[in-house]
DRENDO-1510 file (C-alpha; in Angstrom, 1 decimal, always signed):
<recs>
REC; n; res; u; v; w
REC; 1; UNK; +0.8; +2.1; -26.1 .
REC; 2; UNK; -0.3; -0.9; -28.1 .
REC; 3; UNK; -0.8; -4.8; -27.2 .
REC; 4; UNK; -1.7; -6.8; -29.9 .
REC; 5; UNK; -3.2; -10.0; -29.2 .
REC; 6; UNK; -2.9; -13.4; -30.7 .
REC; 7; UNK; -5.0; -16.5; -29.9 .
REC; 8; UNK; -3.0; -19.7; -31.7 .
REC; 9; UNK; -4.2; -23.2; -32.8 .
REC; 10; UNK; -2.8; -25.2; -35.0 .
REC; 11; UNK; -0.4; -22.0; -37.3 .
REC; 12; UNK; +2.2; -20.9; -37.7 .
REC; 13; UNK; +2.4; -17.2; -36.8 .
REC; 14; UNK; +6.0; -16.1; -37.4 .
REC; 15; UNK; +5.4; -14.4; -39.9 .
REC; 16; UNK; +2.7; -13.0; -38.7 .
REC; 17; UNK; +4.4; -11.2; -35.6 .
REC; 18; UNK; +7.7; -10.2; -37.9 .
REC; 19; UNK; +5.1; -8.1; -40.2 .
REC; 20; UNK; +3.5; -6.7; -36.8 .
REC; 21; UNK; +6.9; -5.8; -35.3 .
REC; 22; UNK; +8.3; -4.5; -38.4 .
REC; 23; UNK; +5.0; -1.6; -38.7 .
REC; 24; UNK; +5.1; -1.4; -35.3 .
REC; 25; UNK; +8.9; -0.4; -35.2 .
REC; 26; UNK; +8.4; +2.2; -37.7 .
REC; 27; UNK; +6.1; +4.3; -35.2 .
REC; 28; UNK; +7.4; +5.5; -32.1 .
REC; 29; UNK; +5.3; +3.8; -29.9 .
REC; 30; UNK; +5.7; +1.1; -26.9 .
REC; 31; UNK; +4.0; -2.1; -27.6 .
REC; 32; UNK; +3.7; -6.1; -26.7 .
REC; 33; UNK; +2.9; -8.5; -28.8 .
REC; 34; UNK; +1.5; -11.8; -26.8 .
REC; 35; UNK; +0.9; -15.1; -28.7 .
REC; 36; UNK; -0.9; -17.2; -26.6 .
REC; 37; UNK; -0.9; -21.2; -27.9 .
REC; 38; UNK; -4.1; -22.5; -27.1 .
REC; 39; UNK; -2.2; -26.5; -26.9 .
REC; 40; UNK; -1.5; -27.3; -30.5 .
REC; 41; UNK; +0.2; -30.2; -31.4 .
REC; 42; UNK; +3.9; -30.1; -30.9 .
REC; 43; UNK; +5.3; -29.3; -34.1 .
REC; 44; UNK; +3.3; -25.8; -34.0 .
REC; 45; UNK; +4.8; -25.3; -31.0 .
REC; 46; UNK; +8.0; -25.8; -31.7 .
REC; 47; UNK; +7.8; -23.7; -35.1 .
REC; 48; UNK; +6.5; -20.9; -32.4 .
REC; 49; UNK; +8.6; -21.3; -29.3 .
REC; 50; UNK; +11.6; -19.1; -31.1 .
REC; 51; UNK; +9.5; -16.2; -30.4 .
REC; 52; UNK; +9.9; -16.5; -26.8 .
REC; 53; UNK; +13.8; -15.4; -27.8 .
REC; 54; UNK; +11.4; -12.4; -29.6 .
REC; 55; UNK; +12.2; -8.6; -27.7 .
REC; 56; UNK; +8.2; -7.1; -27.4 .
REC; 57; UNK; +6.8; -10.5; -27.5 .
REC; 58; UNK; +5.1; -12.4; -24.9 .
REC; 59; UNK; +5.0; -16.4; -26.3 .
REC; 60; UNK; +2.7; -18.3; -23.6 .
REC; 61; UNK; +1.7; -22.3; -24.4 .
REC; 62; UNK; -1.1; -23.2; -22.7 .
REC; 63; UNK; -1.0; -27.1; -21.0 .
REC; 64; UNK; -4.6; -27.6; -22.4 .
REC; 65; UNK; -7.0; -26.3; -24.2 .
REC; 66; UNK; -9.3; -24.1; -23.7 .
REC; 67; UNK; -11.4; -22.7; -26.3 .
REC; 68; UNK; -11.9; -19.8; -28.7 .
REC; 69; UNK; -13.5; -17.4; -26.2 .
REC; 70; UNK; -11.7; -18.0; -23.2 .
REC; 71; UNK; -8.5; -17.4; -24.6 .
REC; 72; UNK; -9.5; -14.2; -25.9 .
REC; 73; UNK; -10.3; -13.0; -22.4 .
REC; 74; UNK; -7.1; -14.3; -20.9 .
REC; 75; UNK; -5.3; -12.6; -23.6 .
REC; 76; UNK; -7.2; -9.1; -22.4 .
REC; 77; UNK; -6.9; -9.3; -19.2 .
REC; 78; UNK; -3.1; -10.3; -19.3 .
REC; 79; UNK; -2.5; -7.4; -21.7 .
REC; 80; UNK; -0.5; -4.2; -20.0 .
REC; 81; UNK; -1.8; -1.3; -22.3 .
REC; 82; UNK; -5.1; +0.2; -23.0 .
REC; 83; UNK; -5.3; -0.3; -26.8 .
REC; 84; UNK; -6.2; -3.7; -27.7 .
REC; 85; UNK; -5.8; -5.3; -31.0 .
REC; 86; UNK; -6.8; -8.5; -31.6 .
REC; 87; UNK; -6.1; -10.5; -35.1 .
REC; 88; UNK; -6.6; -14.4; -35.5 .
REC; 89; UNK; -3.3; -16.5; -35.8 .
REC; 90; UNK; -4.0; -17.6; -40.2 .
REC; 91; UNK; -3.9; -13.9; -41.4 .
REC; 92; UNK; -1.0; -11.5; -42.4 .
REC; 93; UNK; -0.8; -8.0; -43.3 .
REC; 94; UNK; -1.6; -6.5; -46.9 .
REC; 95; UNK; -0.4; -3.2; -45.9 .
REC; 96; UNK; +2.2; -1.6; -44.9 .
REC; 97; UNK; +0.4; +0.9; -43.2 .
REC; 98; UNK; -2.2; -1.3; -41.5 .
REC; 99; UNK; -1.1; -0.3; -37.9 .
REC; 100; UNK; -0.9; +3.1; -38.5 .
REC; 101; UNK; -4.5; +2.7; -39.5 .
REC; 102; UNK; -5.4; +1.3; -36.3 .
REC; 103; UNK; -3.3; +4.3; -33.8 .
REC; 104; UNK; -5.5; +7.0; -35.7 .
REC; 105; UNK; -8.2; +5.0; -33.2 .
REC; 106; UNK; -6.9; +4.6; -30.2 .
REC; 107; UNK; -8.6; +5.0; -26.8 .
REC; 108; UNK; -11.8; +6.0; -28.7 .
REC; 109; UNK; -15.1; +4.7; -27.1 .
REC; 110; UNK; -16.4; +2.6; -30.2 .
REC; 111; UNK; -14.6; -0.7; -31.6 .
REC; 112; UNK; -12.9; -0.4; -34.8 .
REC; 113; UNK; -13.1; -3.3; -36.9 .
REC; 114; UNK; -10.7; -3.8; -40.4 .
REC; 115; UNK; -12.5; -6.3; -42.2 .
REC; 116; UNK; -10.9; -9.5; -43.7 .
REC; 117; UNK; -10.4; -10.2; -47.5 .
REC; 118; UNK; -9.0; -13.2; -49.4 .
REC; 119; UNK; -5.8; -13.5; -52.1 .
REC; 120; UNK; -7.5; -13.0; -55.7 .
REC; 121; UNK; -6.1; -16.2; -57.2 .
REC; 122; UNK; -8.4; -19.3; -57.1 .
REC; 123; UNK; -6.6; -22.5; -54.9 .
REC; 124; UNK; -5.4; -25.1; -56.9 .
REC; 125; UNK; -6.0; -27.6; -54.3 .
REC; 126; UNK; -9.9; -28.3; -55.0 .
REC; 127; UNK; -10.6; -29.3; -51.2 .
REC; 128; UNK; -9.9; -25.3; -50.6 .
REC; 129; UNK; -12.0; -23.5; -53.0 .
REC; 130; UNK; -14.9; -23.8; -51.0 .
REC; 131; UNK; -13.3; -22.4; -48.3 .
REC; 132; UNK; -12.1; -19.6; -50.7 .
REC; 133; UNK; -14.9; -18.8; -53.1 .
REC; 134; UNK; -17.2; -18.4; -49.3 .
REC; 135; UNK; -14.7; -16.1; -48.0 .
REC; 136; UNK; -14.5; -14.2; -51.2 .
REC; 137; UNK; -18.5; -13.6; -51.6 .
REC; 138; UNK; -19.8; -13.7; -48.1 .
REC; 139; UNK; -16.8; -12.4; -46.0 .
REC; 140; UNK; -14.8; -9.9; -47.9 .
REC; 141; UNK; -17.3; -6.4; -47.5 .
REC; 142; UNK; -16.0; -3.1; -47.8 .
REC; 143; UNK; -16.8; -0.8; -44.7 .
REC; 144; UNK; -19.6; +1.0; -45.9 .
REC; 145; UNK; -21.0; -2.0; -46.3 .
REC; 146; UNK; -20.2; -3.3; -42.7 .
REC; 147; UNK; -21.7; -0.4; -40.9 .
REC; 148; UNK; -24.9; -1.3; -42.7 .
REC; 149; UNK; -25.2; -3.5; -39.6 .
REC; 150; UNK; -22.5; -2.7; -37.9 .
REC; 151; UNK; -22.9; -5.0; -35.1 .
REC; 152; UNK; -23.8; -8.1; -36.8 .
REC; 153; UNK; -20.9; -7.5; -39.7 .
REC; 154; UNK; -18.5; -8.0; -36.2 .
REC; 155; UNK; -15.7; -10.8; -36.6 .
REC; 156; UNK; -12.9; -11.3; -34.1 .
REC; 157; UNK; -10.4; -11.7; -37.2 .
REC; 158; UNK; -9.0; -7.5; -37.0 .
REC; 159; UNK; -10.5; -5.6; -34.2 .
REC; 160; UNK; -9.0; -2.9; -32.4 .
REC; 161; UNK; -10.9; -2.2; -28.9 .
REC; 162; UNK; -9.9; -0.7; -25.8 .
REC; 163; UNK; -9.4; -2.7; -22.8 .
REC; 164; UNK; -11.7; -0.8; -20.7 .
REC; 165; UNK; -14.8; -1.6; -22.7 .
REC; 166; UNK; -13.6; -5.6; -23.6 .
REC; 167; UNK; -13.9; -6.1; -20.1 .
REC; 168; UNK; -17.0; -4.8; -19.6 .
REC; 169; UNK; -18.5; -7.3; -22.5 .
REC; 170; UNK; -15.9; -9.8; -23.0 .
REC; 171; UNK; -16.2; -13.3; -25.1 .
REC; 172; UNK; -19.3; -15.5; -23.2 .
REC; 173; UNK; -17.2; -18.6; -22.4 .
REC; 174; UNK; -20.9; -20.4; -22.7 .
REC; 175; UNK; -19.9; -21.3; -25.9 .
REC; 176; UNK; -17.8; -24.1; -27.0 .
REC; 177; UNK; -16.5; -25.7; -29.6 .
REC; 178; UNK; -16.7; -23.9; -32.9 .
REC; 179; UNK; -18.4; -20.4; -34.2 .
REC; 180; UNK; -20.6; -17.7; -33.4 .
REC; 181; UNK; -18.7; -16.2; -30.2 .
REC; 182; UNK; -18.1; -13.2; -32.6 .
REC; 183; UNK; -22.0; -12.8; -33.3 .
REC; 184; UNK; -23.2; -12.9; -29.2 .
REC; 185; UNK; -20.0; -10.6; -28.5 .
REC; 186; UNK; -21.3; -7.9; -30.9 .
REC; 187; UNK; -25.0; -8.2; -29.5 .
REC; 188; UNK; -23.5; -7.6; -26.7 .
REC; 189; UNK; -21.7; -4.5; -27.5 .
REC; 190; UNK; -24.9; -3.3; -28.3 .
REC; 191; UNK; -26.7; -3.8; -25.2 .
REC; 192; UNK; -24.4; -1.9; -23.3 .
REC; 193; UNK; -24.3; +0.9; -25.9 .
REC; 194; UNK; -20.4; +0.7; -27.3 .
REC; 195; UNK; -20.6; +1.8; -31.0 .
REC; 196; UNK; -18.7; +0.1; -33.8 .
REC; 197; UNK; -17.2; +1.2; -36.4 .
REC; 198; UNK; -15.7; -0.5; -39.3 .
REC; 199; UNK; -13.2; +1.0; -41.5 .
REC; 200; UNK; -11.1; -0.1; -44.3 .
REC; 201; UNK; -8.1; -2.0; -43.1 .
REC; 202; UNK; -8.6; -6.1; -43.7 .
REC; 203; UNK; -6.0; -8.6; -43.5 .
REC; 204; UNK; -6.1; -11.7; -45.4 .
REC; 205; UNK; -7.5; -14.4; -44.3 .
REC; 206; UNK; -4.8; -17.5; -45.2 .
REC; 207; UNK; -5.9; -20.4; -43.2 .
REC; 208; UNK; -8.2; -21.9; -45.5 .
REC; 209; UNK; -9.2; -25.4; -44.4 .
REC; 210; UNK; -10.6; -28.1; -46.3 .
REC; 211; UNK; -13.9; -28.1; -47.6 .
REC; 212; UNK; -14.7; -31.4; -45.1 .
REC; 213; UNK; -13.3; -29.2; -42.2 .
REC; 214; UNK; -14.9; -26.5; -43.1 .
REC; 215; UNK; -18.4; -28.0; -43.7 .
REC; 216; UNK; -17.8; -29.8; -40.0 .
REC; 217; UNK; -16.7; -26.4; -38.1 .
REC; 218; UNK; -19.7; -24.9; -40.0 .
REC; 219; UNK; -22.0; -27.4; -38.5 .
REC; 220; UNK; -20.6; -26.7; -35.3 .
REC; 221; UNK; -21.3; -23.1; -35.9 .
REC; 222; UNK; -25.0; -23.2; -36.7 .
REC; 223; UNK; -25.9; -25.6; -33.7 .
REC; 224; UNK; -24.2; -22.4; -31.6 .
REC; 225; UNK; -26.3; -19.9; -33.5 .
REC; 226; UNK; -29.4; -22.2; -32.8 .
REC; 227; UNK; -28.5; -22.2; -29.4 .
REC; 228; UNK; -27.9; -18.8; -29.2 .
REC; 229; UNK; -31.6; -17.8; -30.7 .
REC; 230; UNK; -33.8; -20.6; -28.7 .
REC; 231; UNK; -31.9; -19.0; -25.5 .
REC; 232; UNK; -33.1; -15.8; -26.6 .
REC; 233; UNK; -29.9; -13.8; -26.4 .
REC; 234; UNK; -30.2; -13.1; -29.8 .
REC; 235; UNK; -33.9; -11.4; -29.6 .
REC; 236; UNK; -33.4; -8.2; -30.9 .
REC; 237; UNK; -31.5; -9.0; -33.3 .
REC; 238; UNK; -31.2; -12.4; -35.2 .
REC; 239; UNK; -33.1; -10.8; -38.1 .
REC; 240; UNK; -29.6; -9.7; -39.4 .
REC; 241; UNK; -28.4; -13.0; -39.8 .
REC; 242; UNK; -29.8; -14.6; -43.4 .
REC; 243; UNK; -29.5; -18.1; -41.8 .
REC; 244; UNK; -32.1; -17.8; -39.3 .
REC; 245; UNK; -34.4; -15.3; -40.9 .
REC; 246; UNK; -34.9; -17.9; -43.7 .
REC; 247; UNK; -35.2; -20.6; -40.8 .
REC; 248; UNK; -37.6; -18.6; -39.2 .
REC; 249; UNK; -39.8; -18.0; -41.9 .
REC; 250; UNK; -39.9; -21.8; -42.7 .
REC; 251; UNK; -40.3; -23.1; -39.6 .
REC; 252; UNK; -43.5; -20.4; -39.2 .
REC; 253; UNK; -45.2; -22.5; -41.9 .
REC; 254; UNK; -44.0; -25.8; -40.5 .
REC; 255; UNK; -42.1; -26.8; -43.7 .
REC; 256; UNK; -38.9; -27.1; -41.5 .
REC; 257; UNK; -40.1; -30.2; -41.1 .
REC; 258; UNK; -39.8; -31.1; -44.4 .
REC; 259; UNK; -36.3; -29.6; -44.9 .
REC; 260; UNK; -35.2; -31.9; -42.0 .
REC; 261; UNK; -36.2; -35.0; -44.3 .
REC; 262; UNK; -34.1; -33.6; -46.7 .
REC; 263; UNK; -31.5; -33.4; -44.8 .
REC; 264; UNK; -31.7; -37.0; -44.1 .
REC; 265; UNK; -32.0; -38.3; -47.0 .
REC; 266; UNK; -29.7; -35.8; -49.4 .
REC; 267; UNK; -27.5; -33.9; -46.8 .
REC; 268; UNK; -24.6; -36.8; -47.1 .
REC; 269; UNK; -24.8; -36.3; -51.4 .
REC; 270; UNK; -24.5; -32.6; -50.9 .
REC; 271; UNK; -21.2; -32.6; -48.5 .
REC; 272; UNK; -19.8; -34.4; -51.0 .
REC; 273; UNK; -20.6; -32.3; -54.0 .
REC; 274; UNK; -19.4; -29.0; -52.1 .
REC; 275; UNK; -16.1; -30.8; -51.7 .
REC; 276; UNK; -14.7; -30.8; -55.5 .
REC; 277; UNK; -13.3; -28.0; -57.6 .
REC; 278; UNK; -16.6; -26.3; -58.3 .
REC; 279; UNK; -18.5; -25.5; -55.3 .
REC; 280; UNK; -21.7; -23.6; -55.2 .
REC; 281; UNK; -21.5; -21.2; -52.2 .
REC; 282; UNK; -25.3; -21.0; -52.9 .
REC; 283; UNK; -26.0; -24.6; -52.5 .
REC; 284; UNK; -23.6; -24.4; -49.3 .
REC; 285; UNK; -25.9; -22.4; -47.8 .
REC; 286; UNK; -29.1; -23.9; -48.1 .
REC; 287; UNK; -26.8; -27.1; -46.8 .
REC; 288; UNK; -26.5; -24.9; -43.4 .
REC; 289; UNK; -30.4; -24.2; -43.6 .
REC; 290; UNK; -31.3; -27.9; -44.4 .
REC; 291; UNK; -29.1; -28.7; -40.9 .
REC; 292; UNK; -30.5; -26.3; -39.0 .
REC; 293; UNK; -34.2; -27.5; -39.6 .
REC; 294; UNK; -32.7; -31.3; -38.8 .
REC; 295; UNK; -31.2; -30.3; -35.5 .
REC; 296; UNK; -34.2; -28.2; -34.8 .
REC; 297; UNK; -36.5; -31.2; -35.4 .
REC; 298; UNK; -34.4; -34.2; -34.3 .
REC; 299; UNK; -31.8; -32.7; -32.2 .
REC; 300; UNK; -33.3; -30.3; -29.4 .
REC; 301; UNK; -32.5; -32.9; -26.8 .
REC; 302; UNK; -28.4; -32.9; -27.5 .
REC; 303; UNK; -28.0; -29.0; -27.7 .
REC; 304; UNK; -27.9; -27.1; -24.7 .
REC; 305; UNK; -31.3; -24.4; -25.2 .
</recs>
């Protein structure tokens, strides 16, 4: 018995749940699928509503919104079956066998995680190939890679979890807005001694915003990582994140405060230059370190520590 859970903002995910049911129907095995909308605007909701008519599928839309993590745990504990499977609403399936995959795990202690990957071909749309050429050399890792550090290598994209231990950690609903839910729910996992395990079974990741959105929801991602390390949840182990190891050592010898002015004075020039044809995912990253050290220095009062 199978539920596979799908938190939706802003996609379409028809396609998405007539790849899932199609696997699925191939296996003898009793499953729901639930598609919770998370209160997109209406012509989302109208391109979903047809899978209310769906037989397996659960379509909910939810009157407002409420939030990456929070929808996650509603989806859980709404969920009849042990054997969770939760994928993001802008991915589809690059194998036919991808569930089968997944049932060789089920009701196992640990969380199996599948790993995400992006389509070979460059985007012809420049805005995007930021979004793509990041995705491509910082996202896509094969498994033995992932269980370097398997806790830290966690994303929410394609796990498979059993319901049991999801509610004994769940998504902290302490964080809003955008990013890094996935990094305090795999510290997490670890505190309480639930093993991951990735293996190779990605999906591809499709929903590839705009190098302006991107660079704004990334923003709102490293002021929830900041938060997440001054709080002190992250003590054990934020040396497995690049961002704040480099952040760390800076700050150390004070020349965050430098990396702040820079920030001022160039971080407008370089949001620009990320957004054309030609990105440099290396300059994209010292962009994130150059805002971390400005929020740090001129921003403690506006995040929550």
């Amino acid at each position: 018995m199978l539920s596979v859970l799908i938190p939706v903002y802003q996609y379409d995910v028809t396609d998405l749940v007539s790849s899932l049911i199609n696997q699925l129907a191939a296996h003898d095995i009793v499953y729901e699928i639930l598609v919770f909308d998370d209160c997109s605007v209406p012509a989302f909701k109208a391109t979903n509503s047809g899978l209310k008519n769906v037989m397996h599928v659960k379509y909910v839309e939810l009157e407002q919104n409420i939030g990456r993590s929070k929808i996650r745990n509603l989806l859980a504990s709404t969920a009849r079956f042990e054997n969770l499977l939760f994928l993001d609403c802008d991915v589809s399936l690059p194998e036919t066998n991808f569930i089968e995959r997944y049932l060789n795990f089920s009701a196992k202690s640990y969380v199996t995680v599948g790993g995400i990957c992006y389509r070979s071909q460059k985007p012809t749309y420049a805005p995007k190939v930021l979004r793509w050429k990041y995705g491509h050399q910082r996202e896509t890792q094969i498994a033995s890679q992932r269980n370097k550090q398997p806790y830290s290598s966690f994303k929410t994209a394609n796990f498979f979890i059993t319901r049991t231990n999801f509610l004994r950690v769940k998504f902290s609903e302490e964080i809003h807005g955008y990013g890094h839910e996935d990094t305090l729910f795999g510290y997490e996992l670890e505190q309480v001694n639930i093993p991951i395990f990735h293996i190779d079974n990605p999906v591809y990741h499709d929903g590839l915003e705009d190098a302006s959105v991107f660079i704004s929801k990334s923003e709102e991602a490293v002021k929830n990582l900041y938060m997440l390390f001054q709080s002190g949840l992250l003590a054990n182990t934020w040396k497995q994140n690049p961002l704040l190891r480099f952040f760390v050592a800076f700050r150390t010898f004070r020349i965050h405060y430098l990396l702040a002015i820079v920030y001022l004075l160039f971080g407008a020039l370089i949001r620009i230059s990320m957004q054309g044809r030609f990105p440099f995912v290396f300059l994209f990253n010292t962009y994130k370190l150059l805002y971390i050290s400005y929020i740090s220095v001129f921003c403690k009062k506006a995040i929550k520590e």
